[in-house]
N, C-alpha and C positions, 0 to 999 in steps of 0.2 A: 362354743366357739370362743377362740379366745380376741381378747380387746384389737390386738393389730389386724386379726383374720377380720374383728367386727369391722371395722374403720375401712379395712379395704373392700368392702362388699358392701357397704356404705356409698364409698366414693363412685365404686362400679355403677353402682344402679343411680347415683345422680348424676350421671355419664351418659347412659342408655338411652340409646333411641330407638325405637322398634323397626323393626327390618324381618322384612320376608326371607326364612332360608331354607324355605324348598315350597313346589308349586306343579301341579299339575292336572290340566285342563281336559273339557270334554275330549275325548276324543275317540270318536264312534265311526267307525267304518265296513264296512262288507268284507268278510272274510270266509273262506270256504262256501261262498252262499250264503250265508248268514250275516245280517247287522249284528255287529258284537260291539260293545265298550270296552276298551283298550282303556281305558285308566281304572277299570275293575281291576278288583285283587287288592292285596294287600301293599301298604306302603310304608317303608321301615326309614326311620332318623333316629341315626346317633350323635349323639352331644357328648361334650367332653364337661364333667361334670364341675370345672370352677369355671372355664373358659367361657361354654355356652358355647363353643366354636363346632360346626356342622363337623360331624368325621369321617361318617359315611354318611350315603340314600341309595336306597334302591326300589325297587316296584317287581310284586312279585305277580305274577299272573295266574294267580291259585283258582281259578275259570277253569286249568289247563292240569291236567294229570301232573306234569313233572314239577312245578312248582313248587308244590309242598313241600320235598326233600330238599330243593335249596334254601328255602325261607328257613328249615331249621338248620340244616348246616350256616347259613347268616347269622342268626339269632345265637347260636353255638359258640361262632367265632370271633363274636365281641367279648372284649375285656371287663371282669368283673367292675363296679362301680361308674361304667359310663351309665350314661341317661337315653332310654329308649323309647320313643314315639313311633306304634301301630296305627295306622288309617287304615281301617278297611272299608271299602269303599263297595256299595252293591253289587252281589256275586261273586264275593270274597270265599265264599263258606262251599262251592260248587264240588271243589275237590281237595279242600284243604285237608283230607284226610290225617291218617296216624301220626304219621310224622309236623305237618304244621299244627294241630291239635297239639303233640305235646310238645314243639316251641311255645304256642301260646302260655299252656300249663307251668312251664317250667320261668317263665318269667311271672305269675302268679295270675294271670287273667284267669276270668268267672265268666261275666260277662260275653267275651267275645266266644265262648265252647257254644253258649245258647241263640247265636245270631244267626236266622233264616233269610232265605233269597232276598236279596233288594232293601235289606237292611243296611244301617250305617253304623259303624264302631270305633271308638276311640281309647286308644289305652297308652298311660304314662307308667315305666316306670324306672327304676334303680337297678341296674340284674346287679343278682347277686345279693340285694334287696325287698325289703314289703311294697307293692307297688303304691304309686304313688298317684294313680286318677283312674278312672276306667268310665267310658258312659257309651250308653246303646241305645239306638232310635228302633223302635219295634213297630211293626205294621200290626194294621189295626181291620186295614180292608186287604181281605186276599183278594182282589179283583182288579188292586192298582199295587202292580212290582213293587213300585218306588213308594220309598219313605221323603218325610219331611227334611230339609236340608238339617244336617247335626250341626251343631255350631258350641264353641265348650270358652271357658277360658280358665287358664289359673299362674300362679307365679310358683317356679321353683327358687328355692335355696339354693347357696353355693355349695357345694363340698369339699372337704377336705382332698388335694390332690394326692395322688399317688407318691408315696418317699420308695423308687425303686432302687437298692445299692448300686448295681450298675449304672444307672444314668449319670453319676457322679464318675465315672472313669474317660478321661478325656479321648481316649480311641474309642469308643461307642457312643461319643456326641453325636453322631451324624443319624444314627439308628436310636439313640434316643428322641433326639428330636423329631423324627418321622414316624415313632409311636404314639407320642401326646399330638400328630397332626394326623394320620389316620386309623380308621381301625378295621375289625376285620384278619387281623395278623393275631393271634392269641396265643399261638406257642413259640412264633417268634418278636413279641414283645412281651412276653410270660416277666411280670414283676422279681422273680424270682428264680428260676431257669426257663432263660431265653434261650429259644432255638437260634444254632448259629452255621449259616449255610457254607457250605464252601464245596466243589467238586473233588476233590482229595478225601472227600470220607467218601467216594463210589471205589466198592472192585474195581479194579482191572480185570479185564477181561477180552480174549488178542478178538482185534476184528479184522475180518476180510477189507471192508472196506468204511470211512470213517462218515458218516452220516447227517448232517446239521439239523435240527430242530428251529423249524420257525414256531413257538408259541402266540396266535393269535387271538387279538384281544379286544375289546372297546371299553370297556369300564371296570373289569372285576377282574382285578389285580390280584389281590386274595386267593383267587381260584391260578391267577396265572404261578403265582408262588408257591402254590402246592405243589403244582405240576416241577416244577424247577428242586423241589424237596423229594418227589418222585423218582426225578429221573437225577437227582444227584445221591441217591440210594440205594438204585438200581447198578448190576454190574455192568459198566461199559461205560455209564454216565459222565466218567473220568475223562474221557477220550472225546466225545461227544461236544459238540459246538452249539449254544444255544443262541437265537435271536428274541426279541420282544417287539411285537410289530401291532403297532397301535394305531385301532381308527382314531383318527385325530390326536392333539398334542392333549397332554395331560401331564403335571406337572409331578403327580403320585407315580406317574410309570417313569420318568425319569429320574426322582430319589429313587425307587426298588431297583433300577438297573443299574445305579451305582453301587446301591449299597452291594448287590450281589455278583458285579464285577462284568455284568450283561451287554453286549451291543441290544441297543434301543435302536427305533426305525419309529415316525411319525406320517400317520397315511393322511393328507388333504385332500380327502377324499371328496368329490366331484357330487357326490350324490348328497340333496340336504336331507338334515335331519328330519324326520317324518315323512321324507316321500314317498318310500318303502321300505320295510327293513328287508325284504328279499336282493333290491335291485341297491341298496348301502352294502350289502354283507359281499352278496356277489361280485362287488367294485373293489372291495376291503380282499377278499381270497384273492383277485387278479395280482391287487398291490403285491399281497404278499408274499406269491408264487414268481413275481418279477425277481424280488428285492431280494429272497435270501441267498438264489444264483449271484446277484452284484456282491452283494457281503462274501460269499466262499463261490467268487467264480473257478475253482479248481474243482470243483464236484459237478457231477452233471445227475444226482437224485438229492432229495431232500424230506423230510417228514414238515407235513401239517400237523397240527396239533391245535383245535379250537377250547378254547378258557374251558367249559365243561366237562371234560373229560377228565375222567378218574385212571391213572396208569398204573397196569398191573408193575410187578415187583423186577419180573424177567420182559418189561418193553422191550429197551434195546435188543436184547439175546434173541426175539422172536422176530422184529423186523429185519434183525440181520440173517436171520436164517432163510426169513421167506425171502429175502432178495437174491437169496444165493440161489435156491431150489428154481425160482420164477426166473431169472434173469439167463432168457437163449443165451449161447454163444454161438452165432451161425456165423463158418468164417467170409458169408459173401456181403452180411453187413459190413463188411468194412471200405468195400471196394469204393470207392468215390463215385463210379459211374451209375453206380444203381442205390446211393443215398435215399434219393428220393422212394424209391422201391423198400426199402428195409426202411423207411418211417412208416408207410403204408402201412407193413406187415405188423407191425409193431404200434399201430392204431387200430386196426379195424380188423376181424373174425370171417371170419367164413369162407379162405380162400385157402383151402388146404395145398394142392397143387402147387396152385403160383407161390407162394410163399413157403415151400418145403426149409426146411433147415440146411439139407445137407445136396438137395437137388431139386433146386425150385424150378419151377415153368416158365419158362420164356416165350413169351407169342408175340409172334410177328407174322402179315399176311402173305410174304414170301415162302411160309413153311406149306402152303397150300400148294397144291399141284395146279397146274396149269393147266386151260380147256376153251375150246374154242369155243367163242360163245355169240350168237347170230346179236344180241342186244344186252346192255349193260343196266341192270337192274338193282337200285337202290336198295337199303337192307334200315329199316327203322325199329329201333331196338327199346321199345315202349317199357319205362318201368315208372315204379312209386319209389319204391324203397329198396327192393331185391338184389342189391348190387351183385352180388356172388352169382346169381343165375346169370344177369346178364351177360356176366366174365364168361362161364360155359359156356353161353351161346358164343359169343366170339370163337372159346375155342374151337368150336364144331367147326361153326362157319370156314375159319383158318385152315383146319383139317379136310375140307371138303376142296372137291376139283372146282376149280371157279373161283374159290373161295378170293382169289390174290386179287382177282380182279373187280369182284363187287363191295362197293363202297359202303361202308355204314357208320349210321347217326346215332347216338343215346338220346331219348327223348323221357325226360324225366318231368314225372307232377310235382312240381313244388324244387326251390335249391337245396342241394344235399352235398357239403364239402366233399363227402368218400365219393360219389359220382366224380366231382370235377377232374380229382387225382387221379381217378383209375381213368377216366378220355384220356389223360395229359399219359398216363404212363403206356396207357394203349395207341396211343397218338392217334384218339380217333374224333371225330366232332360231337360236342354235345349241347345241349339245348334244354332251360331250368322252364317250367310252364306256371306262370304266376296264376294259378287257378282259381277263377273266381267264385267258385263251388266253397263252400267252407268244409274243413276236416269234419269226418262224423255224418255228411249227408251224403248221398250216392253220387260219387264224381265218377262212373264209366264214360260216359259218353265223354 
């Protein structure tokens, strides 16, 4: 190290004050049936190795079959000589199979290949590097899961920072500086060729019609960047509109959306953090299916696309095809008066007849013949779920002599939107039965 690197790593450390940067707590809940530990799995910190400055965190849930393949895709797409901190935490080891085995291998872990259920593992090191700490708490009674709490300490060095030529060219200040502050980007902060994105390297390629891409996301940017690397390689991608629509503000998705010339959208989203991730994500897809209609309100389809997803080469070319083969053109969709009737058809199955393409069904109780009838007798049209038999019976009904003149109800177990629409378009009465039977035990009576 030379005298001025010494003096400044000197000063540094009689600067420093210790501070927590990153943290995560018991947190055990009932899932599937089962009490699971949600802060098991393994948990990754990268350092920037003069700064000390956090670059990424993530938690992998290697409990869980798909885990492993991202932990090493993570572990892959860090920059050589940053600084890497492993916690594995009990029940880390459940599924870590091939692929997070050889992340651990290839960052030089021993230790954590040998760590059974309910053990605790910790590992430092340099990638790219000889690691730099590793320790493992082993159990001793198979009769108690859990091991003793791990607890470690040690001080790193500073390192020499990265001299990349390009970070010195003042049009790539912007993308320099958001390299040395996150990471995770490895071929597009590549020291020496950086990937450099832009829509104009995709084919052309004619579309029927031009289709927007919401890229949906909460924290792995990285992964949303791929996908933007995907579909700006694929042929069509040139044509193609992308959004970036993020649970919550985040200041890393705002540099990438400049850097790559992106509409950004920021979701305040209603649901807090740990109430569920089902009932966050489900709040997060409504956001998003609002929002990318507001941004290209001239299109009326759009693609989802969630952070995990791997895009084949021909995306675009295959959703524009299936849109074209799937997409009726019945010309009575268009009529105004029967809108409501062509949303119907175009939500809900089983109504071959009434919803023909070219010669739908029209029912109305007028088309019943007429009959004299000594008494007028109610018609109660008892269902669960069966909407389509229902529909039948009315037609019979309709078709029969009498039919004009007896009245009838839908009487349904439980609410069911396709019910409400088809009374409304049948213009006939219906009635939702809040059953106090629960689903799954015998509700006839």
């Amino acid at each position: 190290m030379e005298k001025s690197e010494q003096l400044r790593w000197e000063k540094r450390m009689s600067q420093a004050v210790s501070q927590p940067i990153y943290s995560a707590h018991n947190n055990t809940r009932v899932w599937a049936g089962e009490v699971r530990r949600f802060h098991a799995g393994v948990h990754v910190v990268v350092l920037h190795e003069l700064h000390s400055t956090v670059m990424l965190h993530d938690h992998f849930l290697t409990w869980q079959p798909a885990a492993s393949k991202m932990l090493y895709k993570m572990v892959d797409s860090v920059q050589e000589g940053r600084i890497i901190l492993l916690l594995g935490a009990p029940e880390f080891t459940s599924w870590l199979q091939d692929k997070g085995t050889q992340a651990l291998m290839n960052l030089g872990s021993q230790l954590g290949l040998f760590a059974t259920l309910g053990e605790a593992w910790a590992f430092v090191a340099r990638k790219g590097h000889a690691p730099v700490a590793e320790t493992l708490i082993t159990s001793r009674n198979s009769t108690n899961k859990d091991v003793s709490p791990l607890t470690f300490s040690m001080t790193l060095p500073l390192f020499h920072e990265k001299r990349c030529p390009w970070h010195q060219e003042p049009a790539l200040a912007t993308k320099a500086a958001f390299c040395e502050t996150y990471e995770g980007y490895k071929e597009f902060c590549h020291c020496h060729h950086p990937l450099h994105l832009h829509p104009h390297t995709a084919p052309l390629m004619p579309l029927e019609e031009v289709i927007p891409v919401a890229l949906v996301t909460a924290k792995r940017f990285p992964m949303v960047m791929r996908q933007v690397q995907q579909l700006w390689e694929s042929p069509g991608g040139r044509q193609t509109p992308l959004a970036i629509l993020v649970d919550g503000y985040d200041a890393q998705a705002e540099v990438l959306a400049r850097l790559l010339n992106l509409t950004v959208r920021f979701h305040d989203n209603p649901v807090p953090e740990g109430f569920g991730t089902k009932h966050r994500v489900n709040e997060h897809i409504k956001f998003s299916l609002e929002t990318i209609f507001q941004i290209y309100p001239e299109v009326d389809k759009a693609i989802i696309l969630e952070d995990d997803l791997s895009l084949a080469p021909d995306f675009i070319r295959s959703v524009s095809a299936c849109v074209t083969l799937t997409e009726k053109r019945c010309p009575w969709h268009q009529e105004p008066a029967l809108a409501t009737k062509a949303a119907f058809c175009e939500t809900y199955e089983g109504y071959k007849e009434f919803c023909h393409c070219h010669h739908p069904l029209h029912l109305h109780p007028h088309t019943a013949p007429l009959m004299p009838l000594e008494e007028v007798i109610p018609v109660a049209l008892v269902t669960a779920k069966r909407f389509p038999m229902v529909m039948r019976q009315v037609q019979q009904l309709w078709e029969s002599p009498g039919g004009r003149q007896t009245p009838l109800a839908i009487l349904v177990d439980g609410y069911d939107a396709q019910a409400e629409v088809l009374a409304r378009l049948l213009n006939l009465t219906v009635r939702f039965h809040d059953n106090p039977v629960p689903r799954g035990e015998p509700r006839d009576a």
